[in-house]
N, C-alpha and C positions, 0 to 999 in steps of 0.2 A: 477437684476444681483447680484450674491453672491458675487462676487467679483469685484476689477479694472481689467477691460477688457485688454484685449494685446492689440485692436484693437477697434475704435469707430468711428463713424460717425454720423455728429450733424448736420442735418439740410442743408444736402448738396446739393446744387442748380447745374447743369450743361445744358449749351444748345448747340446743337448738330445739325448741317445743318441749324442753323437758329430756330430751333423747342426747346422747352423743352424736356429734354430727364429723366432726374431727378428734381422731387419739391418738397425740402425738406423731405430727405430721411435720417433716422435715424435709426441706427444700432448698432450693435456691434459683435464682436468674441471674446470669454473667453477660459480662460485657459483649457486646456483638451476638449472643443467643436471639435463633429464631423458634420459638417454643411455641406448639400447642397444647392446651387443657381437654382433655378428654373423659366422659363419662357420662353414665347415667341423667337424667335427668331427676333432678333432688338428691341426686350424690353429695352438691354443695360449692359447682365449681366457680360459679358467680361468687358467692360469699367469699370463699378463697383467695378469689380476685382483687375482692374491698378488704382483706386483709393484708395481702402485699401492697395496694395503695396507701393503707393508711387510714383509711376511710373505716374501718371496722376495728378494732381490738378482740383477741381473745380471751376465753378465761385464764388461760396463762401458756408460758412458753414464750420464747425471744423471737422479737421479729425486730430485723435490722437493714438498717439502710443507708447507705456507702453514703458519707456527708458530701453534701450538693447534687447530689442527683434527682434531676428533673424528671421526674414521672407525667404521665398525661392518660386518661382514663376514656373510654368510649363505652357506656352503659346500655344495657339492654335494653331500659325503657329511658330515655335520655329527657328530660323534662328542659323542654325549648321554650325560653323568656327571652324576655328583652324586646324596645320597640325596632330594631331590625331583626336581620338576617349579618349584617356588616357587626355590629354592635356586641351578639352573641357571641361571635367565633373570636372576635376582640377581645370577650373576656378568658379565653384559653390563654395569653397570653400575661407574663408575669407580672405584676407594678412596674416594676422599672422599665417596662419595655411596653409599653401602654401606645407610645408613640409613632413604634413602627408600625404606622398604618399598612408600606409596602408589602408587608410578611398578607396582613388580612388579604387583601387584594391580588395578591398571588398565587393562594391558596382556593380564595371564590373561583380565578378562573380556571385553574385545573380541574374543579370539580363543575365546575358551569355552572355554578349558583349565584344567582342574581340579589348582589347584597340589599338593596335597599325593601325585600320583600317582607312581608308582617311572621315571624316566625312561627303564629298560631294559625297561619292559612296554610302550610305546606302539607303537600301528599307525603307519605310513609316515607316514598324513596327520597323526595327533597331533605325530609326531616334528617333523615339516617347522615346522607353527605353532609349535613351542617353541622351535624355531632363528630362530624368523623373532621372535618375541618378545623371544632375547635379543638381536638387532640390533636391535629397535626401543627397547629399554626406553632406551639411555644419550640417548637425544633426539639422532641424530649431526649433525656439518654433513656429511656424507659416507659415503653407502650403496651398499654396495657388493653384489650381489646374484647367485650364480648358481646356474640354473632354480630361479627360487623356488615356481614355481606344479607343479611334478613332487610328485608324489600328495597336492595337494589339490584338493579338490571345488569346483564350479562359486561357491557362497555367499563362500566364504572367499577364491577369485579374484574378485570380484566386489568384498568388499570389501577387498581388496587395493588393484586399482583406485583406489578411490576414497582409501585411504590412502596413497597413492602421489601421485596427486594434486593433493591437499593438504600432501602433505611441504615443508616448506620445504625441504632442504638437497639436495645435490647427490646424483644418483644414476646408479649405471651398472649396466645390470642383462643379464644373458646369459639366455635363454629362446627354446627352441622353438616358445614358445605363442604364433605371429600376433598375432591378436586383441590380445592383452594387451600385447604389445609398440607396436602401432598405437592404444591406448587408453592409455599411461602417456608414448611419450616421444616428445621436442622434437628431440634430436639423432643419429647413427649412426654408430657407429664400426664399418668394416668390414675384420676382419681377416682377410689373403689374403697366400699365399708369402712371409711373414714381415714384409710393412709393413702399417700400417694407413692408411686413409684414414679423413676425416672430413666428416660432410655435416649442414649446421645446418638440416636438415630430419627428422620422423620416422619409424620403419618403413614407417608407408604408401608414404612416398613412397621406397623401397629398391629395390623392384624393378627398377622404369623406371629406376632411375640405375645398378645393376644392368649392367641391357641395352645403354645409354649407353656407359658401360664397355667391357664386351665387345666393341662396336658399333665403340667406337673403336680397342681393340686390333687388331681385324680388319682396321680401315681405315689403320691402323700395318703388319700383316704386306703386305696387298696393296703398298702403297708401299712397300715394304723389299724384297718378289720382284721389281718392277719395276726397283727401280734394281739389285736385285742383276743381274739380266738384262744388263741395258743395260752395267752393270761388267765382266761376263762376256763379252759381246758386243767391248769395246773389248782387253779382255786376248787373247782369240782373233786377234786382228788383227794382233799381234806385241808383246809390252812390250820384247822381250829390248832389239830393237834401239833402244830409249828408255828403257833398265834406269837409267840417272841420273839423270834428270830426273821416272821418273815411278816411282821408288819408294814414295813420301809414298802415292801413289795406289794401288797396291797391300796396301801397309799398311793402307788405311783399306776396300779391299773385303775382306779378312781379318776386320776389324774389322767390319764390314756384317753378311759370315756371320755372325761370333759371337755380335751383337745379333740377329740373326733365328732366331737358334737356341736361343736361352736367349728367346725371346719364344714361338717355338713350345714351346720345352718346359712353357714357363709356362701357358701358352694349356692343354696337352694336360693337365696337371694338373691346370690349376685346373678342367676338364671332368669329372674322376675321380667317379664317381657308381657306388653298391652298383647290381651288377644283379640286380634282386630276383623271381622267378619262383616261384611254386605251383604245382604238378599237383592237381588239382583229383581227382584217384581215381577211382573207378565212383563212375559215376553211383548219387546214392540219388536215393527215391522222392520225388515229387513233393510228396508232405507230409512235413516236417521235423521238426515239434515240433509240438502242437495240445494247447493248458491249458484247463479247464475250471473257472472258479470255484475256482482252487486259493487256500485258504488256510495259512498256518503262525505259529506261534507261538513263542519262546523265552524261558522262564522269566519268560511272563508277558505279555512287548510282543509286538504286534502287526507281523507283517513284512511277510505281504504279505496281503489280505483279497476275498476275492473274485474274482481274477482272471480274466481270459480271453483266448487270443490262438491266432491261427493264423500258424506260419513256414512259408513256402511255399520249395521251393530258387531259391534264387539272391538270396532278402530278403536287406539289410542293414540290422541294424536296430543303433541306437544305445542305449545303457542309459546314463542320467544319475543326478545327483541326489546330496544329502549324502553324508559319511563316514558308513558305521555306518544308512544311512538300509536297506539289506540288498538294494543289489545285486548282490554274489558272491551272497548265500542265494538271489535268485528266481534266477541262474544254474543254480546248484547245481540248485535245484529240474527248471527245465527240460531239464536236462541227463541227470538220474539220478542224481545225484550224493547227492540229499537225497529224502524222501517229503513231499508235502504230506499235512495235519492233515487237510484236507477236500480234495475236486474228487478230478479226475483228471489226468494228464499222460499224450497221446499220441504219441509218437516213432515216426518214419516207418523204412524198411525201406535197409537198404546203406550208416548212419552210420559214416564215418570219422573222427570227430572229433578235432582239434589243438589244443594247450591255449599258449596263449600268458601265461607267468605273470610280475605286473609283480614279483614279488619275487624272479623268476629263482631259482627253486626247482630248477628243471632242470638247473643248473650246479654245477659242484662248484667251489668258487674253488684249491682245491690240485690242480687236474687242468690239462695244457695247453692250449691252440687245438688242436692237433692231434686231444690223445689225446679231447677233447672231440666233436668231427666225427665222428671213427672208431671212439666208443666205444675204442678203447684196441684196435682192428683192425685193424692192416696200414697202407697207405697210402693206402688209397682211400674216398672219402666215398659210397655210394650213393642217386644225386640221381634222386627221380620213377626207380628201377628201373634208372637206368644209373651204372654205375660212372665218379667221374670222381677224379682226384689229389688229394688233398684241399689243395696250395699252391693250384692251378689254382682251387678253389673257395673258398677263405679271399679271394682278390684278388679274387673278385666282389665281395664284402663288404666291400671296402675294407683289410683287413690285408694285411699284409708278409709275404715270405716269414721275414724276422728274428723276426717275432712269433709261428710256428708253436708254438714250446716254453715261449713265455711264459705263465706262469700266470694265471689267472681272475682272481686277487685283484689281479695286477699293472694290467688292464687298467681302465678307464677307464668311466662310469656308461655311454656312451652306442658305447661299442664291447662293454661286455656284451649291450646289446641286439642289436646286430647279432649277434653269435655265437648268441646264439636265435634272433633270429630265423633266421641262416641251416641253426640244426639244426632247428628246427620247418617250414622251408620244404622242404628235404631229403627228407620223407616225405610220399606222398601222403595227400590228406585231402578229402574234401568238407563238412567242416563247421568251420571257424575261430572259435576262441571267443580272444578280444586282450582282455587285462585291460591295460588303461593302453600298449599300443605303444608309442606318444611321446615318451616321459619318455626325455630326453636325446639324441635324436635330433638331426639336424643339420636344419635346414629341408630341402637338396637330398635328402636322403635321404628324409624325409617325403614330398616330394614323389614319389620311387619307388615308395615302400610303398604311398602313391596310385595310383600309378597301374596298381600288380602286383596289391590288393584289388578296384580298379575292371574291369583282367578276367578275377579268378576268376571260375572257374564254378561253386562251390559256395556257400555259404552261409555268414554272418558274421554271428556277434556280438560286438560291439565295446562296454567298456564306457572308457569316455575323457570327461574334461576339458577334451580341445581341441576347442574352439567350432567353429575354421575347417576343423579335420579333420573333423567330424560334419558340416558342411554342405556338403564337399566329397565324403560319401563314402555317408552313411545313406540308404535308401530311407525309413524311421520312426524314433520314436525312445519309447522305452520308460521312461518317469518312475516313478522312484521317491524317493517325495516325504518320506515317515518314516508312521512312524503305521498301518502296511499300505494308505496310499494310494498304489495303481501303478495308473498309467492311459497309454496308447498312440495316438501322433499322428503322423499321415502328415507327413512329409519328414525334413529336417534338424534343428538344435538351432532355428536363428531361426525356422523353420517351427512348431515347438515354443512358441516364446516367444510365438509372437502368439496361437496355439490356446488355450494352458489360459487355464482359467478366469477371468476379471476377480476373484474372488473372492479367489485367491491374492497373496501378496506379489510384488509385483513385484520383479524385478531390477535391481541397482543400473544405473542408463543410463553407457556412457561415458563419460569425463575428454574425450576427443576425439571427436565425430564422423565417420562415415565416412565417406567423398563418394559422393554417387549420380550415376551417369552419364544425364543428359538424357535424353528421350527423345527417339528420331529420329522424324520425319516421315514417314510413311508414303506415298514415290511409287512402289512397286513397281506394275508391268502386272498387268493381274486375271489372266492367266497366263502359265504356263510355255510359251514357244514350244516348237517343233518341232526349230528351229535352234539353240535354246539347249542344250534335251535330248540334241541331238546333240553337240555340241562339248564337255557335261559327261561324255557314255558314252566320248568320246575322248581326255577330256586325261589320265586314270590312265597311259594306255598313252607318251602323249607325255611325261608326268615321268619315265616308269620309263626312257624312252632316253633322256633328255635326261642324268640320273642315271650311266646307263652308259657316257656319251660323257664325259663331266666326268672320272670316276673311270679310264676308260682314257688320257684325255689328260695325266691329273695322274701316271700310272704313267708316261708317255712322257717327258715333260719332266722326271720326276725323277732318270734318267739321268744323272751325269755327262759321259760322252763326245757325248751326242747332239749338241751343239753343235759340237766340232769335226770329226763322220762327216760331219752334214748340218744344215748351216745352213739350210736354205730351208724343208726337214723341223721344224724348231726354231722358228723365226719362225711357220710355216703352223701349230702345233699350238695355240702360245701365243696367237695372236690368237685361232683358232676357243672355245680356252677360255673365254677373257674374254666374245664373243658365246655361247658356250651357257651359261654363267652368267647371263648376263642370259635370256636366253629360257628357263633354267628358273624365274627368280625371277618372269617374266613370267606365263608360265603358270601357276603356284602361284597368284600372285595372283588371276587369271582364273577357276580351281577354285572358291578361295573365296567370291568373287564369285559365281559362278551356283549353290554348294552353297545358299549364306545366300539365296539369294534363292529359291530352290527349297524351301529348310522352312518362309521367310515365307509363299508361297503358300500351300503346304501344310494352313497349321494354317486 
């Protein structure tokens, strides 16, 4: 640290349900720090948060705070009182400064909130900005932020961005949203099985350090089986008769075990990933939805004007664009839901449609996990037509069996979603409509939900905020701009950004830029051999055994006794392992290599 921190954390212990939630966790936030909090979902990173505020204590350990430093907090579920909209953001603001009404009124109109409105009528996205107003109003040396950007629109994350910054003072911010975390911060605190690490680089650079990690845990267990082996090997041999001398040694292969055990459990945990699956239904017919110049109108504004689009099944198309600019409406529209004023709307034959809603409207919050799954029937959840237990299906989704009877309201922004989604996944469907998925999701989980949307075989629409989700996931993307101007563009959101119009206001650019990766040089052969064709139609076959042989030899040596029945047996397993480990990494690589060179041809 170059400096006294604003903020620090020394050694701080907390336990949580009875469990250790933090042990001995050590930190800090400096002066000028653009930080974000990364992890899991029920890692603890929210609580972490109300422990740097102040707002929470530990069971013990130092938490310190550089005298006079203004802190200001943006909560996940932000509880909006007071008879304005003026009034609330007024109270972010210290006693003494009660006064400066100009700071309020400064702040509303950056964010375009309309102070005199009743703060218990606002939509999600109003609510967010007025929370997010009163943490900005008291000018903090220290901002404290979590998912700030969950239900607001692309405009208002954008300039968030860029007030971010420009913030002079210290900030640590917890979000889903890539993007915005790869564009706001400098440093990354990443919280995992109760410690945190810290890397004075930013989310970009998370992953690879990530993998580094893991890379090296792994290269931690390997050398840990080996010597455990080798310990094992020497104990086999007789201790009894050297029981005085070589107790010390015994003691510390006990000790061996118990760090290789509490490594793998850690290992196997910190892997813990929702498994996220769709049945995709009967198939419907090949045309989906098809608009005609639909228009609509309310009370006067103009929502959507002229339109026209054809959803063919298997599209994924994205829906962008302001708060309130009437993307649920052209949903609604396309769906059935609503009548267009003018045009037509034509829907194809064998729709199963699933409604994914971000206000989790589907949920009762006084109902359990359980009785939630099973409608309140028996024990079994029926998933895609087969009955399965429903603890058995809450743990794909990450819950406890302890959390079965816990209620809706007890649980958490970003464990309600998964309970939807795991009851909306539950039931077959070939048409997926996702209002906001995201919101409060974990990154690894996002990344499932990626990859369980990428092979359905039905149809999606998705209306979302997150940037890297839409270019990870959309075939098109479907703008809706205000004003009844919606207009439709092949690919992703960036694919998006570069299409519309020159005419249009541009988007604010990055606080950081992204790194683009070089181009390679193009030495591939004008084609694909004969022999290469061949060793590519063979190597699936030689992973699949090489796979079979690994996972039978790891069942062989995990035997206790094998070592004293047959030692030769024991030794001959464990070397061949170590050699088909490598000749499957070998291989794999070799796949790769002739796949990639095979689609360069190609194209």
């Amino acid at each position: 640290m170059a400096s006294l921190p604003l903020l620090a954390l020394r050694d701080v212990r907390l336990t949580f349900g009875g469990s250790p939630l933090f042990e001995g966790v050590t930190t800090w936030v400096g002066r000028g720090d653009k930080t974000c909090l990364v992890g899991r979902n029920g890692s603890g990173k929210s609580t972490l948060l109300k422990i740097l505020s102040g707002e929470m204590q530990p069971d013990s350990g130092e938490c310190f705070v550089q005298p006079g430093t203004r802190i200001a907090t943006l909560a996940q579920d932000p509880a909006l009182a007071g008879p304005s909209v003026a009034s609330y953001v007024a109270g972010g603001l210290p006693q003494t400064e009660q006064d400066q009404h100009y700071r309020v009124d400064a702040i509303l109109d950056a964010l375009k909130l309309d102070g005199a409105r009743d703060p218990a009528l606002l939509s999600g996205g109003e609510g967010r900005r007025v929370a997010l107003a009163r943490a900005l109003v008291c000018d903090p040396d220290v901002l404290l932020l979590d998912e700030p950007t969950n239900h607001m629109d692309l405009p208002t994350i954008l300039w968030l961005e860029q007030t971010l910054g420009a913030f002079a003072g210290a900030l640590v911010a917890i979000s889903h949203d890539r993007r915005f975390l790869e564009n706001v911060s400098r440093q990354t605190l990443w919280l995992e099985r109760g410690q945190v690490r810290r890397s004075e680089q930013g989310f970009a650079a998370f992953p690879a350090w990530q993998e580094e990690t893991y890379a090296a845990e792994e290269a931690e267990m390997a050398r840990m089986s080996t010597k455990l082996r080798q310990e094992l090997h020497w104990l086999a041999r007789g201790v009894t008769a050297r029981r005085k001398r070589n107790m010390g040694r015994l003691r510390a292969l006990q000790g061996l075990r118990k760090d290789r055990g509490e490594l793998l459990k850690a290992k196997t945990e910190s892997g813990r990933l929702a498994k996220l699956a769709a049945d995709a239904g009967e198939l419907s017919g090949r045309l989906v939805i098809e608009a005609d110049a639909i228009s609509k109108q309310f009370e006067g504004a103009v929502i959507v004007n002229g339109f026209s689009t054809r959803i063919m099944r298997g599209d994924r198309i994205g829906f962008v664009g302001p708060n309130g600019a009437g993307k649920t409406t052209l949903l609604r529209l396309l769906t059935g839901e609503l009548e267009p004023d003018s045009g037509s709307v034509r829907r194809g034959t064998n729709l199963e449609p699933a409604y994914f809603d971000q206000r989790r409207e589907l949920l009762d919050p006084e109902r359990s996990v359980w009785d939630t799954l099973t409608e309140g029937r028996g024990d079994n959840v029926w998933v895609r037509g087969q009955p399965r237990h429903v603890i058995g299906y809450m743990k794909d989704f990450l819950f406890s069996e302890a959390q079965a009877r816990t209620p809706v309201k007890a649980l958490s922004g970003g464990e309600r979603n998964r309970l939807l989604l795991a009851k909306l996944l539950a039931k077959p469907s070939n048409l997926l409509i996702l209002d906001e998925p995201t919101n409060d999701l974990d990154m690894d989980t996002l990344d499932m939900l990626e990859e369980m949307l990428a092979e359905y075989e039905g149809t999606l629409l998705v209306v979302s905020h997150d940037r890297d989700f839409l270019d990870r996931l959309v075939t098109s993307v479907i703008a809706v701009e205000g004003g009844g101007d919606v207009s439709e563009y092949a690919g992703g959101y960036s694919d998006y950004l570069r299409q519309r119009p020159s005419s249009d206001p541009a988007p604010a650019k990055s606080q950081t830029p992204r790194a683009v990766a070089p181009a390679r040089p193009k030495t591939a052969p004008a084609r694909f051999s004969y022999k290469q064709s061949r060793e590519l139609d063979e190597l699936p076959a030689r992973l699949d055994a090489l796979a079979g042989e690994i996972a039978r030899l790891e069942s062989l040596l995990a035997d206790p006794g094998l070592f004293a029945r047959d030692r030769s047996g024991f030794e001959a397993a464990a070397a061949r392992l170590d050699v088909a480990r490598t000749e499957l990494e070998t291989a794999e690589e070799r796949w790769l290599e002739l796949e990639t060179l095979r689609e360069e041809l190609a194209k």
